[in-house]
N, C-alpha and C positions, 0 to 999 in steps of 0.2 A: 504494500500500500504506500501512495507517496504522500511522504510526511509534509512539503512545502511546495505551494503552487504559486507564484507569484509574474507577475504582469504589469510594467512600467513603460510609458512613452519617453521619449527623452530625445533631444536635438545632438547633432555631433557640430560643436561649433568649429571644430577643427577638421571641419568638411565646408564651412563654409563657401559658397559659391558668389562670383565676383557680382551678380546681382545683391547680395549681401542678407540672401536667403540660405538656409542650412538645413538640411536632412535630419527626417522624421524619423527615427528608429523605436522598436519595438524590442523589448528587454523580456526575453523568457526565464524562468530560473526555477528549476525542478532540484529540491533536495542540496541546496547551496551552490550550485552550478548552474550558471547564465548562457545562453544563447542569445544573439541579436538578429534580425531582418530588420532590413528595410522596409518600410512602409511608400516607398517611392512617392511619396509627398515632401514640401519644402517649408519652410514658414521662415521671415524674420524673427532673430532670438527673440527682440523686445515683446513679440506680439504671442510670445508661447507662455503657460500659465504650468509651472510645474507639478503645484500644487492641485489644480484640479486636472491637470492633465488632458490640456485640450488647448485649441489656439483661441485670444481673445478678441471678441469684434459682433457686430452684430449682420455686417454682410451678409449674400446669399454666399458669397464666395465661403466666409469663413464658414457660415453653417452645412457648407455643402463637405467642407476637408473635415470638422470633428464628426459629421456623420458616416464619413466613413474608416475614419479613426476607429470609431465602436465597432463599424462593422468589422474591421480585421481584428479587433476586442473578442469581439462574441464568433471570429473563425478560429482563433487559436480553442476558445472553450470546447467549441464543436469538435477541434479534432483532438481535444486532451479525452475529453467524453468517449468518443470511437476507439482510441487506444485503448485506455482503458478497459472498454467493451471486450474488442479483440484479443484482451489478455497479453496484451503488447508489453516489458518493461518501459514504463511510460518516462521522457529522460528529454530533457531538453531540445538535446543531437536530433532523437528522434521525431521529435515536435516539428524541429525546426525543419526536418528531412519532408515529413509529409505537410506541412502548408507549402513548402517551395515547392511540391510535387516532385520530387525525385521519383526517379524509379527505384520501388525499394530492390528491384534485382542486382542495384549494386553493392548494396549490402546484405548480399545474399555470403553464406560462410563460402562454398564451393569456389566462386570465383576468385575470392579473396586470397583461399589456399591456392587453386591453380596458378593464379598471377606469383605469390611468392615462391612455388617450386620452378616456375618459366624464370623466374632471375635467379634461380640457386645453378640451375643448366646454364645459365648462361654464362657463369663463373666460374664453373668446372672447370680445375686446371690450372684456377687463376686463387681464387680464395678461399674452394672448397673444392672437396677429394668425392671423386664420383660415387666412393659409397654413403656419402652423404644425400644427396641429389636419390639413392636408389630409396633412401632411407623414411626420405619425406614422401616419395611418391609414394611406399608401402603403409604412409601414415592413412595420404589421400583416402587410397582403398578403404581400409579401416573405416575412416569415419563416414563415408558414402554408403558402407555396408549399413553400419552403426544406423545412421539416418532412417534406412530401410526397416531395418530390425524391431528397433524402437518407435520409430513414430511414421513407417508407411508413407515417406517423401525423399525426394532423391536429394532437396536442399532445404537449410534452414537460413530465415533471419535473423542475424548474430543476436540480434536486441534480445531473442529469445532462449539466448544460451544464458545459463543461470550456472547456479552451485548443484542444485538435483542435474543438470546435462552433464556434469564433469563426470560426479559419482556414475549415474547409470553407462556413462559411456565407460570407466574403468570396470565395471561390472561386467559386462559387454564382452570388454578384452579378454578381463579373469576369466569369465567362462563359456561363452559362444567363442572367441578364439582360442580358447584355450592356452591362452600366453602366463608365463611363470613372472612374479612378483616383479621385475625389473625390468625386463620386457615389457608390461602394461605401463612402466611407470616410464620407459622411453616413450611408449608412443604417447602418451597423456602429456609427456615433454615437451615431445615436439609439436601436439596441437596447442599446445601452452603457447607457442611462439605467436602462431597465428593469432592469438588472441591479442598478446603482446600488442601487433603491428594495429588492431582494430582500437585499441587504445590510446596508442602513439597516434593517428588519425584522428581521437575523437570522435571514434564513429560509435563509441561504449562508453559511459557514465561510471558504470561499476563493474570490478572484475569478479567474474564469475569462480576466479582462484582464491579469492581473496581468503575463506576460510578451508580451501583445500590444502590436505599436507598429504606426504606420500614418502616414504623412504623407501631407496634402495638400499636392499640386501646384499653383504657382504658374500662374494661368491665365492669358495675354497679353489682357489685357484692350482691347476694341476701342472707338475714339473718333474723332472729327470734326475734321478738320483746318481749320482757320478760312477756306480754300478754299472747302472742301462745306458749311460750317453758311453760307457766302455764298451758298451757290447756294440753297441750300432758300431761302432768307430771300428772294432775289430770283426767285426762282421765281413762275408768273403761272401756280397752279389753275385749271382753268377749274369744277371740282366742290367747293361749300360742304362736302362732306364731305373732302377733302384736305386743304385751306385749314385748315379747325378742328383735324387733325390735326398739321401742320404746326406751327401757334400753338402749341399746349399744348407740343410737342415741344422749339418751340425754349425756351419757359417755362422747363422742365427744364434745356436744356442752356445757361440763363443763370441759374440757381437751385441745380442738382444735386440737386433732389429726386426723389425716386421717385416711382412711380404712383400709389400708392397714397395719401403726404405730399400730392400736387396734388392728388388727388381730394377728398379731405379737407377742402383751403383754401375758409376765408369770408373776408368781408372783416374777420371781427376778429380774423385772423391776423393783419392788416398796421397796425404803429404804425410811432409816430414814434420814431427810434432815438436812441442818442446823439449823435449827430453832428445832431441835426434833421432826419434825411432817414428818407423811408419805408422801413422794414423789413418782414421778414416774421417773426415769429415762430410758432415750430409744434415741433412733436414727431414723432421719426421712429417710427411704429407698432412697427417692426422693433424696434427697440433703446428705445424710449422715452426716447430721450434728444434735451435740447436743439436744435434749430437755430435760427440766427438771421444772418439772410441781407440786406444790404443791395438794397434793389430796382434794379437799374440803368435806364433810360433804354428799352432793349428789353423790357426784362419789365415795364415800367410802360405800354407801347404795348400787350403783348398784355391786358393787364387790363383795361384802357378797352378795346380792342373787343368786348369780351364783358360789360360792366359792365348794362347794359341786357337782356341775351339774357334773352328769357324761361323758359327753364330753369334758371337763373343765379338770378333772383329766386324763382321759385317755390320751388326746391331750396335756396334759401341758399347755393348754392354760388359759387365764383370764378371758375370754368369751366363749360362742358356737356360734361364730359368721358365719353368712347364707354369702355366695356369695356378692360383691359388687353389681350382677345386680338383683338378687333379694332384696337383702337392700333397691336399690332403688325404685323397683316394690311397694312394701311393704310399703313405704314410701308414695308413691304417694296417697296409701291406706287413710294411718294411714290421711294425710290431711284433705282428702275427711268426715271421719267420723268426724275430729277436726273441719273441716268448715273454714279449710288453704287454702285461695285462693294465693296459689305461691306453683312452679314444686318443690318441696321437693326432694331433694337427699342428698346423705349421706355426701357431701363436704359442702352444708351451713352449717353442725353442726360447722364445722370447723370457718367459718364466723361467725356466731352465739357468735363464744368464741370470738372472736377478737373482735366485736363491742359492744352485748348488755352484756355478761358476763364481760369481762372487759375494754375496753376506755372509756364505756358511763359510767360507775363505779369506775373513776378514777384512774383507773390502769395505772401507765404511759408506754407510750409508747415503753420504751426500755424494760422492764420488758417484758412485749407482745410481741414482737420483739423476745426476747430470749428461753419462754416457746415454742411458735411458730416455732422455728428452723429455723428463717428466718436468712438469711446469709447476711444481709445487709437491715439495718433501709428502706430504699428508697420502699421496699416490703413491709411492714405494716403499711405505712403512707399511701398505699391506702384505707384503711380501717377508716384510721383517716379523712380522703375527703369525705367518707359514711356519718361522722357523721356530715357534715357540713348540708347536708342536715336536720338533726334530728334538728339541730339547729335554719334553717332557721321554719323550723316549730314552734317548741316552741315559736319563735321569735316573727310569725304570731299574735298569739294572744293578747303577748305583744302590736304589733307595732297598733294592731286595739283597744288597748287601750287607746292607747296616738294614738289617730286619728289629724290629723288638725284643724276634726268642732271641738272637745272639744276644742283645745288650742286657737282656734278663737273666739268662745263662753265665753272663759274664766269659764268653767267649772270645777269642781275641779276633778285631773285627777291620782292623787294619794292617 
């Protein structure tokens, strides 16, 4: 229900026109928030009457401009009343939207999203990485579905997205898509933007987020115990398509870059660092930010055997690196023959690097943090909460050494 309806005439004398008449504006203000129109009438200041809110004179001229002063008086009424009716959130924007006659199909959500995923393609490459662009388009879908599902229309008017449209659209995702806790909570994310921009516009009064909250859940994140990254390494492929999958793989998991960051690499990623020894320097697409990665002894072995490959040279590339979804096909592979019981894909190499290649190896944390291209410490102290676990284990055998019966027995326990 709207708590404050208010309705004010007023001149802009800093519109004044060189006749030394000034425009008649019409002052809407729903719930502390103003909207103005024109009332495309003029008056001399001296001859306006603020107080009663009407021009002063006894004319047919003047009686003809306040009559119809009330008349657009009593059209704002008319369509605060109709909103209302229609169960519109009744808002200023909107007021002001239907007495100008807009067509409400520009505030229609559909187009609004469409036009923001047409500029996110159009950047691609430039300020965002194509799996972003695939990300929001998979939002689209969602909420076109959602639309359907829920209320039997292929588009809704923002005005009518509320706090119950956020919920039942997460609702929606938890169970008609069947998406797990973080997942619903990206796509709810990234319809969060859209809303955003309808804000940023003024085309919305109130955000329908405003009392939403949502957290993502910390995901146990899966990596390579210095065991298993031995056996792959000593592992004897007998198929050139293993073998190259294998390489890149361990590359990753003595690098911690991503798929996408290796695919990327030439060789004028790699200088000479401070220290004198070869580095890699590169940028993570994702985030755009800095890495700079010292080459270790392994990762400078798989580089020489691929320095020569002929798709290496043709492509300018570091590697002949196969598809992200075949890497990870391939992978699942390479497990199976290694006798890896865990879903192997190309991002635990990444984990891989961050826990058993260097924290559990006293790499400290900001060091990792910054090879990482993480843009803030609070992201790779997940990794460091991984290792509590490893700890608590060690521990185990510890704690069953110095048991109770020994120290009750008085047994000698060191």
């Amino acid at each position: 229900m709207t708590k404050t309806f208010n309705l004010l005439f007023l001149i802009k004398k800093s519109k004044i026109k060189a006749n030394g008449t000034a425009p008649i504006y019409l002052r809407i203000t729903i719930n502390g928030k103003p909207k103005e129109i024109a009332s495309k009438r003029y008056v001399a200041p001296d001859l306006w009457d603020s107080k009663l809110q009407k021009v002063i004179g006894k004319s047919e001229e003047v009686k003809s401009l306040n009559r119809y002063l009330k008349t657009l008086e009593q059209q704002v009424y008319d369509t605060h009343h109709t909103i209302l009716k229609d169960k519109i959130t009744a808002t200023s924007a909107v007021l002001k939207s239907k007495l100008q006659g807009v067509d409400d199909k520009q505030r229609m959500l559909i187009p609004i999203f469409k036009d923001h995923n047409n500029k996110i393609k159009e950047l691609v490459g430039k300020e965002y990485a194509p799996g972003t662009l695939e990300r929001y388009k998979t939002s689209l879908k969602h909420t076109i579905a959602f639309l359907e599902w829920k209320y039997q229309i292929s588009d809704i008017n923002i005005a009518k997205i509320n706090h119950a449209f956020i919920t039942e659209y997460e609702f929606y995702l938890r169970s008609v898509r069947n998406c797990n806790n973080n997942t619903a909570v990206k796509y709810i994310k990234n319809f969060g933007k859209i809303i955003k921009i309808c804000l940023a516009n003024d085309w919305l009064d109130k955000n329908p987020f405003a009392n939403y909250k949502a957290k993502v859940r910390e995901v146990e994140r899966v990596y390579l115990t210095e065991e298993e990254i031995q056996t792959i390494l000593n592992k004897d492929f007998k198929t050139e398509r293993l073998s190259l999958v294998r390489d890149i793989f361990l590359f990753s998991c003595f690098t911690g870059l991503a798929y996408i960051d290796v695919k990327n690499l030439t060789k004028l990623h790699i200088s000479i660092g401070i220290d004198g020894e070869k580095w890699i320097f590169t940028h993570r697409q994702k985030t755009e930010s800095a890495s700079k990665i010292p080459i270790l002894p392994v990762t400078q072995m798989i580089i020489d055997k691929y320095a020569q490959h002929p798709q290496c040279i043709n492509e300018n590339r570091l590697f002949p690196i196969l598809s992200n979804q075949k890497m990870n096909a391939y992978l699942k592979e390479i497990a199976g023959v290694c006798e890896i019981e865990k879903d192997l894909t190309f991002h635990i190499a990444r984990h891989t690097f961050a826990t058993t290649v260097t924290l559990t190896n006293g790499v400290p944390i900001e060091s990792v943090s910054k090879m990482l291209g993480h843009k803030n410490l609070r992201t790779t102290q997940h990794y460091a909460k991984i290792l509590d676990k490893k700890v608590s284990e060690d521990m185990k055998v510890l704690r069953d050494k110095f048991s109770l019966t020994d120290i009750k027995s008085h047994k000698k326990i060191i």
